[in-house]
Residue frames as a rotation matrix with the C-alpha (Angstrom) as fourth column:
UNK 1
0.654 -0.736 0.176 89.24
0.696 0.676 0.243 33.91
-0.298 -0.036 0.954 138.50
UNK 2
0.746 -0.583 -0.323 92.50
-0.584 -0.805 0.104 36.29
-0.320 0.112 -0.941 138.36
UNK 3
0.572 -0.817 0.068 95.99
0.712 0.454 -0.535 35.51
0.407 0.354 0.842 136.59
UNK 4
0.431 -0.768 -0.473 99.01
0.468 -0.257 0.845 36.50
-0.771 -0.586 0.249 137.62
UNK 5
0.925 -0.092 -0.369 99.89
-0.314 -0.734 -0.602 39.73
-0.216 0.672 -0.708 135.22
UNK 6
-0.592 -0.753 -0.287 103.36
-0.637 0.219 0.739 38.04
-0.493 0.621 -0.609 134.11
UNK 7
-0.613 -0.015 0.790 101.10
0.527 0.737 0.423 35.14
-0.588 0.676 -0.444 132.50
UNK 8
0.537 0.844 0.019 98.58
0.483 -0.289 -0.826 37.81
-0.692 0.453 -0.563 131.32
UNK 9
0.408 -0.653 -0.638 101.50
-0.712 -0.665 0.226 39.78
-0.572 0.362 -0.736 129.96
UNK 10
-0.545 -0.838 0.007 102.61
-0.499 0.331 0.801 36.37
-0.674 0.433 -0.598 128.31
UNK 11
0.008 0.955 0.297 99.28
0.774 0.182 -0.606 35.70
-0.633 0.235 -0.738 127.09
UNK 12
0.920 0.217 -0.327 99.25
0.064 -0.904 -0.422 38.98
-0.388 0.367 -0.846 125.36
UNK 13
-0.150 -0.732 -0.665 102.79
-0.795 -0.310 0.521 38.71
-0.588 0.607 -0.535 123.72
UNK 14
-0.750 0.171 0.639 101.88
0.386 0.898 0.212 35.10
-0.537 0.406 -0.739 122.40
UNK 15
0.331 0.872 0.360 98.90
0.671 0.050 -0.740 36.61
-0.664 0.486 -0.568 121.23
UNK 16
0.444 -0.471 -0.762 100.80
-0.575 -0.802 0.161 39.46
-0.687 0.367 -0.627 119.16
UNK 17
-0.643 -0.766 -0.020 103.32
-0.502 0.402 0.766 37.22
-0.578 0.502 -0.643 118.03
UNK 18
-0.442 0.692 0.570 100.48
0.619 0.695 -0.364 34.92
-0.649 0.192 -0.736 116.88
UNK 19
0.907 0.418 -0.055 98.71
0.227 -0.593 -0.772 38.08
-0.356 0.688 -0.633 114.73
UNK 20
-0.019 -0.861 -0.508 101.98
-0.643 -0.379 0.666 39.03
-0.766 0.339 -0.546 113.36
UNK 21
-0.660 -0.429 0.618 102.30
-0.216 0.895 0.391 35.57
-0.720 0.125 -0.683 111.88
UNK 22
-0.307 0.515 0.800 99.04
0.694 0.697 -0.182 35.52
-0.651 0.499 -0.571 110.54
UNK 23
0.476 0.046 -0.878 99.32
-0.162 -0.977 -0.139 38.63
-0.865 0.208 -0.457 109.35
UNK 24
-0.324 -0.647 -0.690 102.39
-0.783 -0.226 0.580 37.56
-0.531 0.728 -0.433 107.39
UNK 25
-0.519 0.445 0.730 100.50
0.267 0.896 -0.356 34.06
-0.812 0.010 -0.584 106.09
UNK 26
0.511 0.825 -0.241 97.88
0.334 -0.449 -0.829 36.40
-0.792 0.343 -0.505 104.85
UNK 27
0.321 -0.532 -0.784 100.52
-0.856 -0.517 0.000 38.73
-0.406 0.671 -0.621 102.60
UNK 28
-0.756 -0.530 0.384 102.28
-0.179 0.731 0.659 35.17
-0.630 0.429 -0.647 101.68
UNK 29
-0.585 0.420 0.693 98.94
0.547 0.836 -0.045 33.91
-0.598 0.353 -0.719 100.36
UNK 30
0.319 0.465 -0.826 97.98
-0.031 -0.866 -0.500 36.91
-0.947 0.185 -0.261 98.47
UNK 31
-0.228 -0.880 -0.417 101.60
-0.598 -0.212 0.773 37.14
-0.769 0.425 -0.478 97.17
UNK 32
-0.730 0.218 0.647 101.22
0.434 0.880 0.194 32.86
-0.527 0.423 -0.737 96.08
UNK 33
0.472 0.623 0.624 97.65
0.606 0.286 -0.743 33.81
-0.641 0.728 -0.242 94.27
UNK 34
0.585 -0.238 -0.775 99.02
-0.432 -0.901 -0.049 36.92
-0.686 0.363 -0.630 92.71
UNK 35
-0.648 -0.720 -0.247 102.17
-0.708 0.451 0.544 35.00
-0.280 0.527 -0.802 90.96
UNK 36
-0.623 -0.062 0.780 99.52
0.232 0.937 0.260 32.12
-0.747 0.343 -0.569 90.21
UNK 37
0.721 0.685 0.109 97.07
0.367 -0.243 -0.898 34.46
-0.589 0.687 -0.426 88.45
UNK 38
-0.167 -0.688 -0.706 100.62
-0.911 -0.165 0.377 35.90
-0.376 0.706 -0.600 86.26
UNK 39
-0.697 -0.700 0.157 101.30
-0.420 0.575 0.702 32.40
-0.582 0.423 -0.695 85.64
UNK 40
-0.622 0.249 0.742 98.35
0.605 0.755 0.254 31.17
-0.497 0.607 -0.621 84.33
UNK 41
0.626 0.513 -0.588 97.56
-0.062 -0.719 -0.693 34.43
-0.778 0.470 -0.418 82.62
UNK 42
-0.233 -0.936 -0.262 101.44
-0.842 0.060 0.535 33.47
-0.486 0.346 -0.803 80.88
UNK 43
-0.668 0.249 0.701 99.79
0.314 0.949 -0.037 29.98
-0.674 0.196 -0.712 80.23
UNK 44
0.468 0.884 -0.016 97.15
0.359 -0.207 -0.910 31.31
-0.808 0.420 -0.414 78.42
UNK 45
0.514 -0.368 -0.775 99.33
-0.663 -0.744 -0.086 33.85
-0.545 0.558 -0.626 76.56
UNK 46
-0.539 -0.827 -0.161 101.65
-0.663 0.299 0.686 30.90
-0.519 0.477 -0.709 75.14
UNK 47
-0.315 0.691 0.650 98.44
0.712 0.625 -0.319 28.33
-0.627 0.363 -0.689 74.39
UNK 48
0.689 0.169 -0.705 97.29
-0.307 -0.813 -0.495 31.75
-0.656 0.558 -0.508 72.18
UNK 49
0.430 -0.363 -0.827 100.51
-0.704 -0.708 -0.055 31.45
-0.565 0.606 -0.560 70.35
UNK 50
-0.569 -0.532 0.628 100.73
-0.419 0.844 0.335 27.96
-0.708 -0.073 -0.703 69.93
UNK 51
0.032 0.862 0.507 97.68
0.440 0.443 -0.781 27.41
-0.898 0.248 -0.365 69.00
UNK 52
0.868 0.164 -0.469 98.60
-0.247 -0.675 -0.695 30.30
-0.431 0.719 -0.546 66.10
UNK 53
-0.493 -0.822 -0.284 101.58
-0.799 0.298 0.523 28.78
-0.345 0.485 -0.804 65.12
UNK 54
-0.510 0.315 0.801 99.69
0.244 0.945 -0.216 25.50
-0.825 0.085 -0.559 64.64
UNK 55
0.367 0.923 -0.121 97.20
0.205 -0.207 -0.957 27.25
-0.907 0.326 -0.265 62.59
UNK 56
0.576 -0.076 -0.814 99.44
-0.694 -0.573 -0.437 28.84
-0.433 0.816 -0.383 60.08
UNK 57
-0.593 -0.688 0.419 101.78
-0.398 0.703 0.590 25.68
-0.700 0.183 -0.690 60.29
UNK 58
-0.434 0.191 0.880 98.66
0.431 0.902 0.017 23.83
-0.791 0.386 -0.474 58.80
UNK 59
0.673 0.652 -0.350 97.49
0.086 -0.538 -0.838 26.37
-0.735 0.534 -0.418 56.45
UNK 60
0.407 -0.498 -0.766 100.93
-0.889 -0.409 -0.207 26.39
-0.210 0.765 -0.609 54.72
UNK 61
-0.802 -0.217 0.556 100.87
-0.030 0.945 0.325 22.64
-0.596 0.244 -0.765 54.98
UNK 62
0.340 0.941 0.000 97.77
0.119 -0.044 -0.992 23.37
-0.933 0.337 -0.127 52.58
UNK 63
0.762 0.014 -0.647 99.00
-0.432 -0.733 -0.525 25.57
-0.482 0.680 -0.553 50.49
UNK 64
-0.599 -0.795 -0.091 102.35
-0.672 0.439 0.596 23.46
-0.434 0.418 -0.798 49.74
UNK 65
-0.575 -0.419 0.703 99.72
0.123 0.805 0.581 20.78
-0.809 0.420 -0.411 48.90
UNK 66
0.649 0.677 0.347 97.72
0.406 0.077 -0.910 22.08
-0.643 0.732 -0.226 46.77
UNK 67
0.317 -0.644 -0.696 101.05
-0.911 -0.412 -0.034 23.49
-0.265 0.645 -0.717 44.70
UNK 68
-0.527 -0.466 0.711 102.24
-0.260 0.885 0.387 20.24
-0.809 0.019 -0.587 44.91
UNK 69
0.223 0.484 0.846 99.17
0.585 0.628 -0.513 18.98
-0.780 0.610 -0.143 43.08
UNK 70
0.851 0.209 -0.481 99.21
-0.302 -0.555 -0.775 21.83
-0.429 0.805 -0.409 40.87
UNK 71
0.108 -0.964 -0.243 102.81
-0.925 -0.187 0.332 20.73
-0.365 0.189 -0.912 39.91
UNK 72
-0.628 0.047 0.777 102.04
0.284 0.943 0.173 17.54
-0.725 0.329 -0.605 39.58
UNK 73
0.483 0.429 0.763 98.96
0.754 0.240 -0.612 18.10
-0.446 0.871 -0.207 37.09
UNK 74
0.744 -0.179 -0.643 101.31
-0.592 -0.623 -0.512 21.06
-0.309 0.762 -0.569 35.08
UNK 75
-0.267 -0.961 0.072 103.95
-0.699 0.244 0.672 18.17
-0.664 0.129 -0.737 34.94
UNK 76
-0.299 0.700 0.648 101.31
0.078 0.695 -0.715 15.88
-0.951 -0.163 -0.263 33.44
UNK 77
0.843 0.342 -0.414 100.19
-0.182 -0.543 -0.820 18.44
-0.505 0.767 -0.395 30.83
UNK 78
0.417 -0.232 -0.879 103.58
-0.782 -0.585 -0.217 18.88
-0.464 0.777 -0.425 29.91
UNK 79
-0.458 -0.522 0.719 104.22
-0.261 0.853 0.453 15.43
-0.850 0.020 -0.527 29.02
UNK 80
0.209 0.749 0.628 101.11
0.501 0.470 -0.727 15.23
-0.840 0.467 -0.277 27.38
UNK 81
0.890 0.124 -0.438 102.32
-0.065 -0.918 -0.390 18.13
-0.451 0.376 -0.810 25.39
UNK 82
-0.095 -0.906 -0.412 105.74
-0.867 -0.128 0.481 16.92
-0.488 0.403 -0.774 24.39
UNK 83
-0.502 0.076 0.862 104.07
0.567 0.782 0.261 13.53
-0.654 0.619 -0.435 23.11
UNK 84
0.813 0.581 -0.034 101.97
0.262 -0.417 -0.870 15.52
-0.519 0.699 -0.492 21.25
UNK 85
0.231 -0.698 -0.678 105.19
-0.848 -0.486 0.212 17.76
-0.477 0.526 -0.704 19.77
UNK 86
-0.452 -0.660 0.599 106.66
-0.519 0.741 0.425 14.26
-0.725 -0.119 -0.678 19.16
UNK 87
0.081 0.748 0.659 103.79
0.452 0.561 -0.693 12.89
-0.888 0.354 -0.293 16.91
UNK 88
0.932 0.176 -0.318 103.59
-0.157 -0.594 -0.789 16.34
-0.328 0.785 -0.526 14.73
């Protein structure tokens, strides 16, 4: 079976045009993972610093309460300590 060399010749630019295309597809969908491994390398990087803000948030929600108590049992004392003065 023979074609007629204008459709083989349009056969053969369709087919070009057609690798071109998937050429570019190919570079698009590189591009698309590339930018999705940034972003969820960025995601990571901010869950990191969240998660360290959380941490130190609740460590110095510690630390206020155990001053707290301590304030509360040196406020305690010194009551106990000015009834005393008060007696002598």
């Amino acid at each position: 079976m023979t074609i007629p060399i204008e459709e083989a010749n349009a056969l053969k630019a369709q087919f070009e045009e057609l690798k071109r295309k998937n050429e570019e597809l190919q570079l698009k969908h590189f591009e698309a993972l590339g930018e999705m491994a940034r972003k969820k390398k960025d995601y990571q990087e901010q869950e990191e610093l969240v998660q360290g803000s959380q941490k130190k948030l609740k460590e110095s929600e510690e630390k206020r309460m155990h001053i707290g108590d301590g304030l509360k049992s040196a406020k305690k004392n010194l009551k106990a300590k000015n009834k005393e003065i008060e007696r002598i």
